[in-house]
C-alpha positions as CSV (number, residue, x, y, z in Angstrom):
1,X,12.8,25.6,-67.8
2,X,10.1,27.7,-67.3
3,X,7.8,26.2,-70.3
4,X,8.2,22.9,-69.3
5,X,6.8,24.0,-65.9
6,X,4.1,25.8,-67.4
7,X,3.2,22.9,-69.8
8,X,3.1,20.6,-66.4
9,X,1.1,22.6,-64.7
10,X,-1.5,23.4,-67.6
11,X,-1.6,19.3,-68.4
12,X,-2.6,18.9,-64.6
13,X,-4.6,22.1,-63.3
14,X,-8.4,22.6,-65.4
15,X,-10.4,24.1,-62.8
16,X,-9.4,26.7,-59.8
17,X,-7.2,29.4,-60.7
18,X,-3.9,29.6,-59.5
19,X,-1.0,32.2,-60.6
20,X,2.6,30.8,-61.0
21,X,5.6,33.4,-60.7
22,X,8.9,31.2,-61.7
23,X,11.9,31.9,-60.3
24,X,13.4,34.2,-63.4
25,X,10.2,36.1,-62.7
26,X,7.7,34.9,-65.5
27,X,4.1,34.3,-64.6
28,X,1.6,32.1,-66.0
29,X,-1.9,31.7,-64.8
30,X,-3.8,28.1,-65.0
31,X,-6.7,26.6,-64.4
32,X,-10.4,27.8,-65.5
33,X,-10.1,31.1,-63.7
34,X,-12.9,29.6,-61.4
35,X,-12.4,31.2,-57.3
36,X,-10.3,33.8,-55.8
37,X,-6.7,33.3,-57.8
38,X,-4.0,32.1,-55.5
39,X,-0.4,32.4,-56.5
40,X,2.8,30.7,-55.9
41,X,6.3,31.8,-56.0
42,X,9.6,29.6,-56.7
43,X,12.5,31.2,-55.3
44,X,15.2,29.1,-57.3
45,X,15.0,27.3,-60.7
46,X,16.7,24.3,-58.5
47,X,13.4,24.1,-56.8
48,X,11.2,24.0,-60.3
49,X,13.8,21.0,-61.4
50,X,12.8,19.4,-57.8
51,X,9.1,19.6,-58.3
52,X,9.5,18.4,-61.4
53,X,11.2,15.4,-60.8
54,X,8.9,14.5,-57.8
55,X,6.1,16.8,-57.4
56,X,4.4,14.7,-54.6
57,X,7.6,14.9,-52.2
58,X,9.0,17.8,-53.9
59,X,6.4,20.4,-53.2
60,X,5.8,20.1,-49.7
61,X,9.8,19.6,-48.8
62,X,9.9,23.0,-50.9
63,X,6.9,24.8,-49.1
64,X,8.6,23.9,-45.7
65,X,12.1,25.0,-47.0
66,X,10.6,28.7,-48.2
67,X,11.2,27.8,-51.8
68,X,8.1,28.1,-52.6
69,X,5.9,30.8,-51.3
70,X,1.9,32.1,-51.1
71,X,1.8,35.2,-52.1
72,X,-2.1,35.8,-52.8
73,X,-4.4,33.3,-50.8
74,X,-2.8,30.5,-48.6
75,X,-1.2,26.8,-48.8
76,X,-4.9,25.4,-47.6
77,X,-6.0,27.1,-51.5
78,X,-3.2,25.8,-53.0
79,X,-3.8,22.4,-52.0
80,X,-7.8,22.0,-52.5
81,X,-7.4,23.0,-56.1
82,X,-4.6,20.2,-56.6
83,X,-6.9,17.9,-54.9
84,X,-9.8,18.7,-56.5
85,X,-7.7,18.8,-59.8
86,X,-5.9,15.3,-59.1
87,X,-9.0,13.5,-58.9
88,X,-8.8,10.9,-61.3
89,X,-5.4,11.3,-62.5
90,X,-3.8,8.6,-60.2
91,X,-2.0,7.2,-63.5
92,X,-0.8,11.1,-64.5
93,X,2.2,11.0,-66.8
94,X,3.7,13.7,-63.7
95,X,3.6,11.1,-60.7
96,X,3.6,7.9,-62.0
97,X,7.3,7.2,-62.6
98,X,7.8,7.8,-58.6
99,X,4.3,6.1,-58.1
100,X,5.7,2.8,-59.5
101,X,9.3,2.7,-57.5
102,X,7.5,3.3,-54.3
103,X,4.5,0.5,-55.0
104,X,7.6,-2.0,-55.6
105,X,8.8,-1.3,-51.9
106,X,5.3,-0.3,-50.2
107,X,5.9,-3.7,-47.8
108,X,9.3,-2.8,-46.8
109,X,8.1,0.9,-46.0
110,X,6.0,-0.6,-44.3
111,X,7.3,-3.9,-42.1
112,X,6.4,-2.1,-39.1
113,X,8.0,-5.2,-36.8
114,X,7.3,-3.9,-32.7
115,X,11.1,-2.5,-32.8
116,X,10.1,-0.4,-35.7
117,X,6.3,0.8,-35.1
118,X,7.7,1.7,-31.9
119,X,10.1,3.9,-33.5
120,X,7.4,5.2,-35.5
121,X,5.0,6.2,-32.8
122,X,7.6,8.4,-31.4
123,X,8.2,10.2,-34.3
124,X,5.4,12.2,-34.4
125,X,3.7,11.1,-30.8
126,X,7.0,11.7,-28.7
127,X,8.1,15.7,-29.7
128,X,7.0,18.2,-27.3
129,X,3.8,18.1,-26.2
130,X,3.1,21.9,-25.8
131,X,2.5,21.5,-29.9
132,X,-0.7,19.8,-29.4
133,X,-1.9,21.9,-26.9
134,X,-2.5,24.1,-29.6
135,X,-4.9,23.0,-31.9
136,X,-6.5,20.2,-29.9
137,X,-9.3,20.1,-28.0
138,X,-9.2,19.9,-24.2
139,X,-9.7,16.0,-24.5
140,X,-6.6,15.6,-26.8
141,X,-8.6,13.4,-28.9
142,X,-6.5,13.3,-32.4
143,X,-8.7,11.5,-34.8
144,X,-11.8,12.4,-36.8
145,X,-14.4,13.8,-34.6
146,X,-18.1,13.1,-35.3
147,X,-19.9,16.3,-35.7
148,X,-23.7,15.7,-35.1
149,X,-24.4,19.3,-36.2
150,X,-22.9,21.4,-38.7
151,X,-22.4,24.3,-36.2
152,X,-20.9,22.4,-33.5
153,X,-17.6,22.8,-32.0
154,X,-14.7,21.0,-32.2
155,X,-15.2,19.8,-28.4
156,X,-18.9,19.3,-28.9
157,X,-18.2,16.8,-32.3
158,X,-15.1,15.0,-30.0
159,X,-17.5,14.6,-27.3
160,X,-20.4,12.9,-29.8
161,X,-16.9,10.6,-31.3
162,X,-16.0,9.0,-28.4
163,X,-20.4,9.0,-27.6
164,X,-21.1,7.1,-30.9
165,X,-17.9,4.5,-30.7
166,X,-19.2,3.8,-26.8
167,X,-22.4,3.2,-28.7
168,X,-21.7,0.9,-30.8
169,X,-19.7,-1.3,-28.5
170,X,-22.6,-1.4,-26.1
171,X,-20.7,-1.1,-22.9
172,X,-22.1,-2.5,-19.8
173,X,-20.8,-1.7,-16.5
174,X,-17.6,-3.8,-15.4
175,X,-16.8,-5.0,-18.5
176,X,-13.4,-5.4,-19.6
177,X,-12.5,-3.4,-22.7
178,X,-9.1,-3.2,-24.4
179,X,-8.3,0.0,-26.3
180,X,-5.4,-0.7,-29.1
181,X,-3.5,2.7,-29.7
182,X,-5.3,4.4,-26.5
183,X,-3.5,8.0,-27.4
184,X,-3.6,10.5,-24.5
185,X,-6.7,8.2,-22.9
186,X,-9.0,10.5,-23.5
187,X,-12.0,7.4,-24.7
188,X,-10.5,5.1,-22.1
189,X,-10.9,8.0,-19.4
190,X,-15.0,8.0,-21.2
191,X,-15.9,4.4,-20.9
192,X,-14.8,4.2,-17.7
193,X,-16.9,7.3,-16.2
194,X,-19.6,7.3,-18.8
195,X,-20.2,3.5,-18.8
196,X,-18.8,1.7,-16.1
197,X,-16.1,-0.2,-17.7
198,X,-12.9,-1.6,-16.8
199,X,-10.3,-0.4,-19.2
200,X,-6.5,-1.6,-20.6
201,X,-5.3,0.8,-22.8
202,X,-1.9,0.1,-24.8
203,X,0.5,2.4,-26.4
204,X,4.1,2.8,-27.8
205,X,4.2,6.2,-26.8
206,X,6.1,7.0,-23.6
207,X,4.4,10.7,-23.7
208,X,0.9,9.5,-24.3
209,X,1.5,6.8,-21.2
210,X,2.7,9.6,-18.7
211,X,0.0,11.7,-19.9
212,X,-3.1,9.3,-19.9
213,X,-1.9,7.6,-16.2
214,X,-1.7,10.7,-15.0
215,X,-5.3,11.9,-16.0
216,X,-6.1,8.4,-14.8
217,X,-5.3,9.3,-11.6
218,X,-6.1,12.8,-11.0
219,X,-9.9,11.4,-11.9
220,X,-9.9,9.2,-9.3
221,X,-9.8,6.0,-12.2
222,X,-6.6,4.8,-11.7
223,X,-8.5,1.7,-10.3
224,X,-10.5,1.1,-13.4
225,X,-8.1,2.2,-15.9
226,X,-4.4,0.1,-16.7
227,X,-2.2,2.0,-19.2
228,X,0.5,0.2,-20.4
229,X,3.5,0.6,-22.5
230,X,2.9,-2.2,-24.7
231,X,2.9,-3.5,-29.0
232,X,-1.2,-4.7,-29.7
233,X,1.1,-7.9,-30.8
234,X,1.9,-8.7,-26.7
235,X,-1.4,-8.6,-25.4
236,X,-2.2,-11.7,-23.9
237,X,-5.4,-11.5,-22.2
238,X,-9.3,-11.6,-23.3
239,X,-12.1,-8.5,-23.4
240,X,-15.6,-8.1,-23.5
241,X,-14.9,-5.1,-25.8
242,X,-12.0,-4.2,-28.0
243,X,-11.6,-0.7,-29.2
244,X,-9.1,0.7,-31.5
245,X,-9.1,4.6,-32.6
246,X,-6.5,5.6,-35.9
247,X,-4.2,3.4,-35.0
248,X,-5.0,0.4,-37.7
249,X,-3.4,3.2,-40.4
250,X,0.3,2.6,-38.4
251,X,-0.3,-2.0,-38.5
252,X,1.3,-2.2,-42.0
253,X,-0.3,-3.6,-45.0
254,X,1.5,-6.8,-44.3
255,X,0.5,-7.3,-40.8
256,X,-3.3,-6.9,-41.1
257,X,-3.9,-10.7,-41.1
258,X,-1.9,-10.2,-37.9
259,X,-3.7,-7.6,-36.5
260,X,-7.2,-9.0,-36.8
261,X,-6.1,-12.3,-35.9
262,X,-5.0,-10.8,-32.2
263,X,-8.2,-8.9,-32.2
264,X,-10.1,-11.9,-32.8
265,X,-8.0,-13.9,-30.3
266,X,-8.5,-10.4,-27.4
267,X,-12.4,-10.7,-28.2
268,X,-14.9,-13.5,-25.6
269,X,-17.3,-15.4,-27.8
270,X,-19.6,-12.8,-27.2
271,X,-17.5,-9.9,-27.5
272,X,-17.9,-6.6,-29.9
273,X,-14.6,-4.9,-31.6
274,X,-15.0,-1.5,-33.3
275,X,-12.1,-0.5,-35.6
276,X,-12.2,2.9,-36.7
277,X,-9.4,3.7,-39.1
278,X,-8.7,6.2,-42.1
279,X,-9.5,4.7,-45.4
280,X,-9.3,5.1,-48.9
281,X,-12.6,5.1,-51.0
282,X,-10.8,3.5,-54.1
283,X,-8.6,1.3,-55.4
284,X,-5.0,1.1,-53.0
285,X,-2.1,3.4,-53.6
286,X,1.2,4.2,-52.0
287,X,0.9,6.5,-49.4
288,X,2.1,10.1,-50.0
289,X,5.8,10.2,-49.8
290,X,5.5,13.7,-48.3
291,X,3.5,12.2,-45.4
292,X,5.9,9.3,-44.8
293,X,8.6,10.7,-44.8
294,X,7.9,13.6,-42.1
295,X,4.7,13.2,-40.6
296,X,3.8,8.7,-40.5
297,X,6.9,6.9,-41.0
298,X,5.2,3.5,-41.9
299,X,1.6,4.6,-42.2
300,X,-1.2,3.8,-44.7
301,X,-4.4,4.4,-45.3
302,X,-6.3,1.0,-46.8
303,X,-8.9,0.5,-49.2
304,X,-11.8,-1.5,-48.2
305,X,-10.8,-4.4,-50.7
306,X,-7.5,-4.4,-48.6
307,X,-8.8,-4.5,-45.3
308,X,-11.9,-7.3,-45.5
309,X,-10.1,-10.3,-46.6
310,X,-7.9,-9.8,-43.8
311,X,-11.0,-9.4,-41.5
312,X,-12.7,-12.9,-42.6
313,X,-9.2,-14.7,-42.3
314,X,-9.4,-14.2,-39.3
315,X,-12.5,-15.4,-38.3
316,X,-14.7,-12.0,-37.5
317,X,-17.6,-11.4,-38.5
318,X,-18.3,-7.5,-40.2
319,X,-21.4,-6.9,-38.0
320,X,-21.6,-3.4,-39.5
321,X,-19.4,-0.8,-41.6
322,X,-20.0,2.8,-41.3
323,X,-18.3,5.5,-43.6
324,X,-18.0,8.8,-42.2
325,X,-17.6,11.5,-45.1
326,X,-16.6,14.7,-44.8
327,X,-16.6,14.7,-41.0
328,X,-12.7,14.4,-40.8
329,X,-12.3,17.4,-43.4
330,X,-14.0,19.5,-41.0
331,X,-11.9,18.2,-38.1
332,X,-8.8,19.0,-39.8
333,X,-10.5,22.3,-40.2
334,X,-11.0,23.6,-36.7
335,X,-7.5,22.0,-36.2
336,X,-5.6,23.7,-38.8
337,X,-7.7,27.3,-37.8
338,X,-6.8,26.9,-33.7
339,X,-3.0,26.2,-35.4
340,X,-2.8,29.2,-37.5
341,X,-4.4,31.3,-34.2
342,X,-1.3,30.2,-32.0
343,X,1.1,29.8,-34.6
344,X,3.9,32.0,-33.4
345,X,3.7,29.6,-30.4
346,X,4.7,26.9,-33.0
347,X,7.7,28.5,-34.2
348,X,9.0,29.1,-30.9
349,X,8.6,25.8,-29.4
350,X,10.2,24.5,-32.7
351,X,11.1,26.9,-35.8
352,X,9.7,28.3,-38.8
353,X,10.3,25.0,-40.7
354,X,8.3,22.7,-38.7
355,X,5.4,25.2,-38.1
356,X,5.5,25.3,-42.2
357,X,5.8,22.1,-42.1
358,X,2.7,21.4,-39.6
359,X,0.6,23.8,-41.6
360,X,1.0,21.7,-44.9
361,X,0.1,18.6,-43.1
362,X,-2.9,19.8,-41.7
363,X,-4.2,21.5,-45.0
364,X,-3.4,19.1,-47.0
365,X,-4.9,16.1,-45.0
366,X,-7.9,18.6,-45.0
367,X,-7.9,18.5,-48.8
368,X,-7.8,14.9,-49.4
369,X,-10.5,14.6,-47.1
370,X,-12.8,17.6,-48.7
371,X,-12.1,17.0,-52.0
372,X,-10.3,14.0,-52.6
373,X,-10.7,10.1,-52.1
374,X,-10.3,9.4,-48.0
375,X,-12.8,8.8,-45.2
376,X,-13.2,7.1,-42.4
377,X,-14.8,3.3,-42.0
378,X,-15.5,1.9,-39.0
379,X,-15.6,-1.7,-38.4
380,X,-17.9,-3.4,-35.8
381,X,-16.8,-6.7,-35.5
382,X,-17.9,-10.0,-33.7
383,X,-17.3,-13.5,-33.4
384,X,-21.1,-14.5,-32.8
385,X,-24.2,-13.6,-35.3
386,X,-26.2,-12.9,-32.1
387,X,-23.4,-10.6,-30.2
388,X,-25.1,-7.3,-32.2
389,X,-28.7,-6.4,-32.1
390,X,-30.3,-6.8,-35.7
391,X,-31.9,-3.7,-36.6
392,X,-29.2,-0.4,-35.6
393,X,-31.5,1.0,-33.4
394,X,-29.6,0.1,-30.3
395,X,-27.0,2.6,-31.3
396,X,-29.4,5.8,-31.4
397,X,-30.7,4.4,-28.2
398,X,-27.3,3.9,-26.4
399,X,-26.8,7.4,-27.4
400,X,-29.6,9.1,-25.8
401,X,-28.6,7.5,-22.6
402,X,-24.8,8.0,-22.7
403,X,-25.6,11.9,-23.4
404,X,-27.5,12.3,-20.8
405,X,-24.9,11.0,-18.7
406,X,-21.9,13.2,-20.3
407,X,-24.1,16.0,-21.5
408,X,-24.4,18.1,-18.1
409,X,-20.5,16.5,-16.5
410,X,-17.8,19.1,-17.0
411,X,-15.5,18.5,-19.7
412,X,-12.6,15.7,-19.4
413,X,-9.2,17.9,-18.7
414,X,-5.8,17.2,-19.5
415,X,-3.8,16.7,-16.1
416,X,-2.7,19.8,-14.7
417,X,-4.9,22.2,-16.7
């Protein structure tokens, strides 16, 4: 048992340098013996046969279980070497067997009908809502921030997010914006105050609804801003400016013809749509198992090939496409640090499992975002050549103006903080 783990792990692992101790008490080392070594325990031999069998599930069911352990450096090290490793290797002789079952069923994982996206959203957006409190920022904005400066904080780079998106939509006072997946309102709340719009935000989260009316209301908005518990499918009415933030990786591969075509039937003649969604920077996959299965039931992150055709079916026109590198790695970052800070609060709102469980997400999202092959595209859209300025200057000049608007207001609070 032990060799064949050690003759896995050597055919995967060239470069880093991690330590395995197997559960009979053998150790091995791997890798080039580049970095700090990390090293990781199995408790069980029932645990190495799991791995084994399906490392890409396995291993994180078995981190949150206590089967397998850190013992020198952390699960954040673990992971960046694997990533960094794994580059590459999507056809690896160790994860293509399970690879191939779940690309023969990737639609049905994924036929995220209203009933079912629903149920989705509330997996992960309905659970107790003291868990975000700690590693969010005040906003509760939960999607990459943009970070300006390389030494700006978390609240600074959420600020500059929901800035540049505003940008780019070019938001004039009293227009009528819809915001698809509006989360706890947090950008709805911004282009109301910082540019004057009028704002319908949908969501299939009753927790993010309670929330976001309430901080509606307590900033005097509730007039400007209309949350609504409602699918992006059901909207019937027509905006100046649509606006959806991570919420195109919960549509479903098979519904993004349907998806674009209700943003293009949402959007005036004239209107501007920026889509800002994780993506991947390669050919399309099946979404980690591991991430399906406990963290997005139904999600998917979308290669650019997968999401275009979609986009010209239904009539838009791509005014512009931005890729933001790196800026989500460091997001995940200051997320995962402000976790591991209040962590003990984790375990006793939930247990030990989960907070190992929230730990692996957040490092390991970090990893495929530092090291491996995801990013995040945003899509300005149109239905008019003449709806976008030609030259992107407008966007560094939009800026300048909304920061001097939100620059010196005190920060947006959550209601009742």
């Amino acid at each position: 048992m032990d060799a064949i783990l050690e003759f896995v792990f050597r055919r995967i692992i060239r470069r880093g340098h991690i330590e395995v101790e197997t559960a009979s008490g053998r150790r091995f080392a791997i890798g080039d013996g580049a970095g700090d070594p990390v090293r990781i325990k199995f408790a069980t031999e029932a645990a190495q046969w799991r791995l084994l069998r399906d490392p890409e599930l396995a291993f994180g069911e078995l981190y949150m279980e206590g089967l397998a352990t850190i013992e020198n450096g952390d699960i954040r090290d673990v992971l960046l070497i694997c990533a960094d490793n794994l580059k590459g290797q999507d056809d690896s002789f160790w994860v293509k067997p399970a690879r191939f079952l779940r690309a023969l069923v990737r639609r049905l994982t994924q036929l995220n009908t209203p009933g079912r996206a629903a149920r989705n959203v509330q997996h992960h957006y309905d659970i107790d809502p003291r868990l975000y409190d700690l590693f969010l920022d005040s906003d509760r904005q939960y999607s990459c921030a943009y970070y300006e400066r390389p030494d700006a904080t978390l609240e600074e780079a959420q600020l500059a997010k929901k800035r540049h998106i505003a940008a780019k939509l070019m938001v004039e006072p009293g227009q009528r914006v819809l915001d698809i997946g509006c989360g706890w309102g947090g950008l709805a709340l911004y282009l109301a105050s910082h540019a004057g719009a009028s704002v319908t935000g949908v969501t299939l989260s009753r927790e993010q609804l309670a929330i976001a009316r309430d901080r509606a209301r307590d900033a005097g908005l509730a007039d400007r801003i209309d949350f609504q518990f409602q699918d992006y499918r059901d909207t019937p009415e027509t905006y100046d400016r649509v606006v959806s933030v991570g919420m195109f990786e919960h549509v479903g591969v098979g519904f993004y013809e349907t998806y674009f075509r209700k943003v293009a039937r949402a959007l005036t003649n004239d209107g501007v749509a920026l889509i800002h969604t994780i993506g991947k920077v390669g050919p399309p996959v099946v979404t980690n198992p591991w991430i399906t299965k406990y963290i997005f039931p139904g999600g998917y992150t979308p290669s650019m090939s997968e999401v275009l055709p979609a986009i010209e079916r239904a009539g838009l026109i791509v005014a512009d496409i931005e890729i933001l590198r790196l800026h989500y790695a460091e997001t995940l970052k200051a997320w995962r640090e402000r976790f591991m800070a209040r962590r003990a609060e984790a375990v006793a709102i939930h247990d030990e499992r989960f907070a190992r469980m929230w730990e692996f997400y957040l490092a390991g999202c970090e990893a495929a975002f530092r090291v491996g092959d995801l990013a995040i595209f945003q899509f300005q859209l149109c239905k008019s050549v003449d709806a976008v300025p030609v030259t992107r200057d407008y966007i560094a000049d939009n800026e300048r103006r909304l920061r001097a608007s939100d620059s010196g207001a005190p920060g947006l609070r959550l209601a009742g903080e």
